[in-house]
C-alpha positions in Angstrom: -91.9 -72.4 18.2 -94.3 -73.0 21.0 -96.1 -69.9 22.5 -97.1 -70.0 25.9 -100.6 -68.4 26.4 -102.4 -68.0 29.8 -105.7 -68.3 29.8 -108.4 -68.3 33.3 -108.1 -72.1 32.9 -104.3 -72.9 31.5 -101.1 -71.8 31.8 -99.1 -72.5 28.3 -96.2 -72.3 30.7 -96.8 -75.4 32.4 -96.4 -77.4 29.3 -92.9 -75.4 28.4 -91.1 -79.0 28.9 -93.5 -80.5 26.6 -93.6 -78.6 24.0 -89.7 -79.5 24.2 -90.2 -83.0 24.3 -93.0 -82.9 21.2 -89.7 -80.8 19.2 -90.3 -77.0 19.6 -87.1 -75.5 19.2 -88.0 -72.3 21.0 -90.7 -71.0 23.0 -92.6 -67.4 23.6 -93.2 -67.0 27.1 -94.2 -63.5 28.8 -91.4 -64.8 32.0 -88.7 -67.3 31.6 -88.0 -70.4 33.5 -84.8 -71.8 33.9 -86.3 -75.6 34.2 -86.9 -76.1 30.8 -83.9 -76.2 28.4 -85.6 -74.0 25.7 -84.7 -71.0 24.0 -87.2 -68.3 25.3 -88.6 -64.6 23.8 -89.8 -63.3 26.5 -92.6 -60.7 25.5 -95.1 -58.9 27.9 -97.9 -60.5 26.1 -97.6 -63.4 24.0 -101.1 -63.0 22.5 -99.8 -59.9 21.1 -96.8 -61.0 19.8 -98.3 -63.8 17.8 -101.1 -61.6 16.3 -97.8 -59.6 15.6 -96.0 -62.7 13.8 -98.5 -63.6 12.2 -99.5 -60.5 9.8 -96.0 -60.4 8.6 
């Protein structure tokens, strides 16, 4: 799964279509896009939601 975090500098959402190309098989995003063939969680904050994942 590739999580898409925005930083000031990077937007993990520009590299949706490579993370699909490098083999994610889904991707956490806080807004979908239709130009990547890609499963997608969409959360309101995917900083959050990993912290979240990643206790349990």
């Amino acid at each position: 799964m590739f999580v898409a975090i925005q930083t000031e500098n990077r937007d993990g959402h520009d590299f949706l279509e490579n993370a699909r190309a490098a083999g994610a098989v889904a991707a956490l995003v806080s807004r979908e896009t239709s130009l990547v063939d890609l499963p997608q969680l969409v959360v309101s904050d995917t900083e959050k939601a990993l912290r979240e994942l990643a206790i349990q």
